[in-house]
C-alpha positions in Angstrom: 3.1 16.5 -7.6 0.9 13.8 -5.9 2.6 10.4 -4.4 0.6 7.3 -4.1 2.3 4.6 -2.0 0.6 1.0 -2.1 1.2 -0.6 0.7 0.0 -4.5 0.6 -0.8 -6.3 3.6 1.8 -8.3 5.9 1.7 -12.2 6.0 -1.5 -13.4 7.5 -2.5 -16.7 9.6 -4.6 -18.7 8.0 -6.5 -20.1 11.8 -9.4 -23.2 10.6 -12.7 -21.6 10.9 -12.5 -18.1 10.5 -13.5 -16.7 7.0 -11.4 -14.1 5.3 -12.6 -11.1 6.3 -11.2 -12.0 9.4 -7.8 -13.1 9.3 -5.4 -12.2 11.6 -1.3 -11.6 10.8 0.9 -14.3 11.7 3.6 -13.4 14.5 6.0 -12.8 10.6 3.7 -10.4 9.8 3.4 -8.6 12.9 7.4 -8.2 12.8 6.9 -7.4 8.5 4.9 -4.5 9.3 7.0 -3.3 12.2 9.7 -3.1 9.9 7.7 -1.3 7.0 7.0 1.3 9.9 10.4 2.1 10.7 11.1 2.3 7.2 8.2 4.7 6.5 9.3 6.9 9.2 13.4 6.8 8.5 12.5 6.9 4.2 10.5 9.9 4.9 7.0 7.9 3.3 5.0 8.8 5.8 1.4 9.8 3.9 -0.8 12.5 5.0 -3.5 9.8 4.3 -4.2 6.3 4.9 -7.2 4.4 3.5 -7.6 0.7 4.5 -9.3 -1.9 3.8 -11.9 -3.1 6.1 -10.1 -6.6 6.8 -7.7 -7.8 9.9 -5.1 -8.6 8.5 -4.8 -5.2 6.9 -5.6 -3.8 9.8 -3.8 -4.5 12.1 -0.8 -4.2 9.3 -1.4 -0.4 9.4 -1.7 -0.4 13.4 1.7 -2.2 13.8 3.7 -0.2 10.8 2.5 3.2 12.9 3.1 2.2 16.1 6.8 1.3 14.7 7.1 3.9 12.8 5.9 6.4 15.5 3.3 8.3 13.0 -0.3 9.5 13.5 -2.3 10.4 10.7 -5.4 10.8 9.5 -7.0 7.2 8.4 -10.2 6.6 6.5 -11.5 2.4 7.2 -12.4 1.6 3.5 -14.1 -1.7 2.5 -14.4 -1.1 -1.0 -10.9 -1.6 -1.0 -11.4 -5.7 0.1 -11.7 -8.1 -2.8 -11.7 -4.7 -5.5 -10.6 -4.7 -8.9 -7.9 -2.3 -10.1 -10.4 -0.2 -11.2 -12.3 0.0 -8.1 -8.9 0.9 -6.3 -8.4 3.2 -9.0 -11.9 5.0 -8.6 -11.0 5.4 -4.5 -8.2 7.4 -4.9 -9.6 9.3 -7.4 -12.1 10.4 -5.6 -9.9 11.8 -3.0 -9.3 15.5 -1.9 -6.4 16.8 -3.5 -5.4 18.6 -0.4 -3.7 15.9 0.4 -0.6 15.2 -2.0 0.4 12.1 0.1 -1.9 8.9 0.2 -1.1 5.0 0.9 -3.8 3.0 0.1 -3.4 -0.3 2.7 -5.0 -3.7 0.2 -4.6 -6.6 -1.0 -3.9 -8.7 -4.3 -4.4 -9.2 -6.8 -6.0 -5.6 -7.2 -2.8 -3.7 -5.4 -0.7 -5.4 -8.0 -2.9 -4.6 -11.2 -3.5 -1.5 -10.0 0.1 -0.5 -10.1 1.0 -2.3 -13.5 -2.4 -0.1 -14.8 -0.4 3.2 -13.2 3.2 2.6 -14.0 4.7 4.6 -17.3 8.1 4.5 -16.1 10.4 3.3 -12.8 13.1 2.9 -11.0 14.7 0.3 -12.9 15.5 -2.5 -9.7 12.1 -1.2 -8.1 10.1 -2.2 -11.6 12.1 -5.7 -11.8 11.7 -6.6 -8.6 7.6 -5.9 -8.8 7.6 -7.7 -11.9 8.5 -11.0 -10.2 5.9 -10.3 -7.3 4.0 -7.5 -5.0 5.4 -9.4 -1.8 2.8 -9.4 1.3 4.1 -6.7 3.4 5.4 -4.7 -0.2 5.2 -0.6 -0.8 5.3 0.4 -4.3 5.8 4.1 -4.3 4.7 6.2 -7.1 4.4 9.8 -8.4 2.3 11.7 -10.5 2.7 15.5 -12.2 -0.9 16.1 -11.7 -2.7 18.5 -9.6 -5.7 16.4 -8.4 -6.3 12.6 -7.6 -9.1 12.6 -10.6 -6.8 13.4 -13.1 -5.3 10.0 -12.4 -5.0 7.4 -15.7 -3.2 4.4 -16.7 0.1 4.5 -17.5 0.9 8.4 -16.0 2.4 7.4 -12.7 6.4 6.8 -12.1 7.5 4.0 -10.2 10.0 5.3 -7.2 10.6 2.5 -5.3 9.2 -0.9 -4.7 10.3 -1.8 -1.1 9.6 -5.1 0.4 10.2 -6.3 4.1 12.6 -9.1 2.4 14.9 -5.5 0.4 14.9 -4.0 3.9 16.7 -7.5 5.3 19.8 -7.6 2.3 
């Protein structure tokens, strides 16, 4: 079994003159993130793999969630992952080794939320509603596979486990 976790970025600042690329988290989503770590950690979601985009704000989302979260692992800067379709996303984690049966991919939307209506077959029942209305900046959708190797991903063979937000973690 493989688990992808999706893991969007936290709230970013929006600071006059500094393009996209760029952007920094607000002070809310430096505490988002913080709390996503801790959650990581005490849920057990820690992946053996992180691939992040290339952007701040995403980032320094994954610096702050592993710092909180007290985790080290193995993490693989990825700018293919800024401004990509669902089907670029899709073709990065295909493409990775299947040694490794945990992977968070650390993007943004709209691909992270295509991407995970494009994976989903089944769910979680609250975790699919609550995506439905919105992948949240700062949001983890969780998701398995029964397959063997990240290429044999397709649409529509993934199950949903839990869509986790840093609003969830608050009620």
């Amino acid at each position: 079994m493989l688990r992808l976790m999706l893991f969007r970025h936290a709230h970013a600042d929006h600071p006059a003159g500094i393009d996209d690329h760029a952007r920094p988290l607000s002070s809310r989503g430096l505490d988002e993130s913080r709390r996503m770590g801790a959650h990581l950690a005490t849920q057990s979601l820690v992946p053996e793999l992180a691939i992040v985009s290339t952007a701040r704000r995403t980032q320094e989302t994954w610096h702050a969630a592993s710092e909180s979260g007290g985790f080290h692992v193995e993490k693989i800067d990825e700018p293919r992952i800024y401004e990509s379709s669902a089907g670029d996303l899709l073709e990065v984690v295909r493409a990775q080794d299947p040694a490794h049966k945990r992977i968070m991919l650390v993007g943004h939307n709209p691909g992270m939320e295509r991407l995970t209506a494009w994976l989903v077959q089944s769910g979680e029942a609250e975790a699919v509603a609550r995506l439905q209305r919105e992948f949240a900046v700062g949001g983890l959708a969780v998701l398995d596979f029964e397959a063997v190797s990240w290429a044999e991903l397709d649409v529509q063979s993934g199950h949903l486990q839990r869509f986790d937000t840093p609003r969830s973690l608050a009620s």
